[in-house]
KETORPA-848610 format. One record per atom (N, C-alpha, C, O): atom name; z, y, x; chain. Coordinates in steps of 0.05 Angstrom, whole numbers, plus 5000, padded with zeros to 4 digits. Atoms other than C-alpha are relative to their C-alpha. Layout:
+------+------+------+------+-------+
: name :    z :    y :    x : chain :
+------+------+------+------+-------+
:   CA :    Z :    Y :    X :     A :
...
+------+------+------+------+-------+
//
This chain:
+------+------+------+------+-------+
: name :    z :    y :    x : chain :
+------+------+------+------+-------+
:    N : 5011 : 4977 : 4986 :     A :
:   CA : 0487 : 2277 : 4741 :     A :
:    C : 5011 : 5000 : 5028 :     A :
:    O : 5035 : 4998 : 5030 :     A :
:    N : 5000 : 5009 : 4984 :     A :
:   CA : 0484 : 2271 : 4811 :     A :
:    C : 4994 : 5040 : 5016 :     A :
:    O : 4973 : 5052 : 5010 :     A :
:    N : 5007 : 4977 : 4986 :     A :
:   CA : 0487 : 2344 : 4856 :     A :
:    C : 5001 : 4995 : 5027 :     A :
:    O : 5018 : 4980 : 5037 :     A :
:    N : 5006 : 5003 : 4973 :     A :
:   CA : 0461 : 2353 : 4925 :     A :
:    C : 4994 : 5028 : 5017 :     A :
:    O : 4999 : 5046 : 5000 :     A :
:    N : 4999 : 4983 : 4996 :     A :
:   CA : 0448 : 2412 : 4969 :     A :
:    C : 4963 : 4999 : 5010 :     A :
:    O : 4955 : 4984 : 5027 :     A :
:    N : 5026 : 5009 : 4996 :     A :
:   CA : 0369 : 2420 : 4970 :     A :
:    C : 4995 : 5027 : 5021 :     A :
:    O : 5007 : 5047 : 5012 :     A :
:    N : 5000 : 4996 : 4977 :     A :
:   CA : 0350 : 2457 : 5037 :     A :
:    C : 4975 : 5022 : 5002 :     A :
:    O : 4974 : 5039 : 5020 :     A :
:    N : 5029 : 4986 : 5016 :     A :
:   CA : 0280 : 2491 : 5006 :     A :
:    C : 5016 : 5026 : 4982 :     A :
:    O : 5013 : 5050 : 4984 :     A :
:    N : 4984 : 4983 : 5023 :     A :
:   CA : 0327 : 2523 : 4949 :     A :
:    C : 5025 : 5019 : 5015 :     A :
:    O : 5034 : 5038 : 5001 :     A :
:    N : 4978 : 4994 : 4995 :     A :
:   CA : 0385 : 2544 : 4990 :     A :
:    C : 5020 : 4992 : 4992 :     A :
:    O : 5039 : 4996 : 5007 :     A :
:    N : 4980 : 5001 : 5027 :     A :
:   CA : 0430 : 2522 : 4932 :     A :
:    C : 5007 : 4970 : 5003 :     A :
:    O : 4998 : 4955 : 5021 :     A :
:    N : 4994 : 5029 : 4998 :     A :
:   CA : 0464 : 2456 : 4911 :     A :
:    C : 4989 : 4993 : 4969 :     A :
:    O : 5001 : 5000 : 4949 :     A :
:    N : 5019 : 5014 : 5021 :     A :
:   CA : 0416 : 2424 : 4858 :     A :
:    C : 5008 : 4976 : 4988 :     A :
:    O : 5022 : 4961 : 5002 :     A :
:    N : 4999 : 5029 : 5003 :     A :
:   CA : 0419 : 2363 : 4813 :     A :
:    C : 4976 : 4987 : 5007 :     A :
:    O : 4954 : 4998 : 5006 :     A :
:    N : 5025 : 5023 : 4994 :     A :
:   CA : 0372 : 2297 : 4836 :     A :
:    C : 4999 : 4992 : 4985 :     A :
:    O : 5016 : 4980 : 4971 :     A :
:    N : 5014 : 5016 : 5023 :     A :
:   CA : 0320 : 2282 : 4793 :     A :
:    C : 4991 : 4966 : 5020 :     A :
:    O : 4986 : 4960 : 5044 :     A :
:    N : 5009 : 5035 : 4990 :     A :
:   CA : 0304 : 2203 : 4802 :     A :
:    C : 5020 : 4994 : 5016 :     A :
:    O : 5014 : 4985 : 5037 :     A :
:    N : 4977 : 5010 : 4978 :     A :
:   CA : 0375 : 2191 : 4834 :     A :
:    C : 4994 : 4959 : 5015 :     A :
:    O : 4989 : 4939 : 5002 :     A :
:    N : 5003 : 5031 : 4995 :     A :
:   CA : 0369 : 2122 : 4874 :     A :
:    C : 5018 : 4992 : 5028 :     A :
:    O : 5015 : 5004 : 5049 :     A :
:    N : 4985 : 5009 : 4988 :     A :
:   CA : 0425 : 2081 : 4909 :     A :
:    C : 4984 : 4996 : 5027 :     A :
:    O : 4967 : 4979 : 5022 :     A :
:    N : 4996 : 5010 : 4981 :     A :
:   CA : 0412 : 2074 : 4976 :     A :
:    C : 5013 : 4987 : 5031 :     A :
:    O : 5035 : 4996 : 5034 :     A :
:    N : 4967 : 5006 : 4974 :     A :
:   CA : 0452 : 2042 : 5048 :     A :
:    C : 4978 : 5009 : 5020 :     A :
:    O : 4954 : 5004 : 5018 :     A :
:    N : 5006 : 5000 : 4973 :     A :
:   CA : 0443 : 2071 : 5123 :     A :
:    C : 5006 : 4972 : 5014 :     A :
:    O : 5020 : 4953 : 5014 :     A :
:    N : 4993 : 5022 : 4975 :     A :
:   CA : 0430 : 2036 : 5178 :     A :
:    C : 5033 : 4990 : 5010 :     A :
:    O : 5039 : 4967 : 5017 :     A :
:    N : 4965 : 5011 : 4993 :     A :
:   CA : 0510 : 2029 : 5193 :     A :
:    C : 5013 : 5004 : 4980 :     A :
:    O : 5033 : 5018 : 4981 :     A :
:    N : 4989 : 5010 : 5028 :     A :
:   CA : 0525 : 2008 : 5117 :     A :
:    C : 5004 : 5017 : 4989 :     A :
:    O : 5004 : 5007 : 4966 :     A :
:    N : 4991 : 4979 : 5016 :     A :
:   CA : 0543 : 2073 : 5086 :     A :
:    C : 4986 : 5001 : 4980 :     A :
:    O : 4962 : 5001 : 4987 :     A :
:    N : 5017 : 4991 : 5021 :     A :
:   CA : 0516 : 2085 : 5014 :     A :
:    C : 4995 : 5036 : 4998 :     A :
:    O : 5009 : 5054 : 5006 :     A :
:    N : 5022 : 4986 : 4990 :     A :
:   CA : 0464 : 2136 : 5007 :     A :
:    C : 4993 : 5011 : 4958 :     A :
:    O : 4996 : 4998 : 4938 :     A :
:    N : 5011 : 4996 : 5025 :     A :
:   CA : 0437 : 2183 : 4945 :     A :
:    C : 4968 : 5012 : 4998 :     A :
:    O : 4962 : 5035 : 4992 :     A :
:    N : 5024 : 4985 : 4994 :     A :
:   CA : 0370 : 2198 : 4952 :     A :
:    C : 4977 : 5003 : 4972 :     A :
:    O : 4972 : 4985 : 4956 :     A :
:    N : 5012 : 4996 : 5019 :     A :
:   CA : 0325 : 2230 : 4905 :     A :
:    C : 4979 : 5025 : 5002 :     A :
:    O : 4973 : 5029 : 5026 :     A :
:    N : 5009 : 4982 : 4997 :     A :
:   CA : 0283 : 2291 : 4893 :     A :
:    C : 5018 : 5033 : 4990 :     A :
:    O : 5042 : 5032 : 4983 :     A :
:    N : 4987 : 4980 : 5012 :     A :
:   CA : 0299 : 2369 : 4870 :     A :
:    C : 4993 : 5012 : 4975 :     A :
:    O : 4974 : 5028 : 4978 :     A :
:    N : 5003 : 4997 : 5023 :     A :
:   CA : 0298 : 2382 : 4797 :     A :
:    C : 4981 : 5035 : 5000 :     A :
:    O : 4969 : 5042 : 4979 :     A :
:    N : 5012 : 4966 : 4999 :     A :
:   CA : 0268 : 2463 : 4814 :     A :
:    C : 4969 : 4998 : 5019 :     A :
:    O : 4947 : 5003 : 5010 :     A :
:    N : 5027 : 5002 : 4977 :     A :
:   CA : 0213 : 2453 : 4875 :     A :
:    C : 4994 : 4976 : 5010 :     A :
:    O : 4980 : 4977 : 5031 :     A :
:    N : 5009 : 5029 : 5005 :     A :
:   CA : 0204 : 2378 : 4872 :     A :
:    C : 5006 : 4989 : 5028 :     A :
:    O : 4997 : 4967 : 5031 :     A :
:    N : 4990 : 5008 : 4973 :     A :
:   CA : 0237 : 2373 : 4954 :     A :
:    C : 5005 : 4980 : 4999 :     A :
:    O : 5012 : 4973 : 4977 :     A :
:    N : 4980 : 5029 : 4986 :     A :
:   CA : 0264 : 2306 : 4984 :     A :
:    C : 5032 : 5011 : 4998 :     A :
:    O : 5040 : 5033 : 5006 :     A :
:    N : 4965 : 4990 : 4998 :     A :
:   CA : 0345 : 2311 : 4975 :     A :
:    C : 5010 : 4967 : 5008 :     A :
:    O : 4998 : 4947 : 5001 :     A :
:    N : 4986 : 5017 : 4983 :     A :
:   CA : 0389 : 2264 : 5012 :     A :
:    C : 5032 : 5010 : 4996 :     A :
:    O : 5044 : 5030 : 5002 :     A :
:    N : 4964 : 4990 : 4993 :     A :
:   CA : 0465 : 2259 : 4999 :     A :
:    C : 5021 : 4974 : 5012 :     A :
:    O : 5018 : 4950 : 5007 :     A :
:    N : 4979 : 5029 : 4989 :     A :
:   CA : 0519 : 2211 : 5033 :     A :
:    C : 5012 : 5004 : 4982 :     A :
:    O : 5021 : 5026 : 4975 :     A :
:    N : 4966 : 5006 : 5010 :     A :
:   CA : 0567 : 2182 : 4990 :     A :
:    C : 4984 : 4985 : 4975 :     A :
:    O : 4959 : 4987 : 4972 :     A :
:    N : 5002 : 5033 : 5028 :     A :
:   CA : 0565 : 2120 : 4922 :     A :
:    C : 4985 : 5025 : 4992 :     A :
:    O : 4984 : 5047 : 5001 :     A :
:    N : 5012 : 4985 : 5022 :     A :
:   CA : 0521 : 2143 : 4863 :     A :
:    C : 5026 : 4994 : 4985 :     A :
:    O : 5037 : 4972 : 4984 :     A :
:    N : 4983 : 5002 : 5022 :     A :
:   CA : 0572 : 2162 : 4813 :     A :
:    C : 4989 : 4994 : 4968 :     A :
:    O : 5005 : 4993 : 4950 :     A :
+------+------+------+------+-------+
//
C-alpha cells in the first residue's frame, strides 16, 4: 500500500496501479492514479 497526497481530494490517498518510476536526475518516482476520483498522483521516493 503505497499513500500519496492527491491534489483533486485535498487528502493523502492510496495509489491504485502503483508503478516504479526514475526522474530525469535519477531519483525514483511513485506514480499512479487515486483510488476515490481516478486523478494522476505522483510521489518521490522507492516503492515500498
Amino acid at each position: 500500500m503505497v499513500t500519496g497526497y492527491c491534489v483533486k481530494c485535498k487528502k493523502s490517498r492510496e495509489i491504485k496501479n502503483p508503478k516504479q518510476v526514475k526522474l530525469k536526475n535519477g531519483r525514483p518516482a511513485v506514480s499512479g492514479t487515486c483510488t476515490t476520483c481516478g486523478t494522476k498522483m505522483f510521489k518521490i521516493g522507492k516503492l515500498a
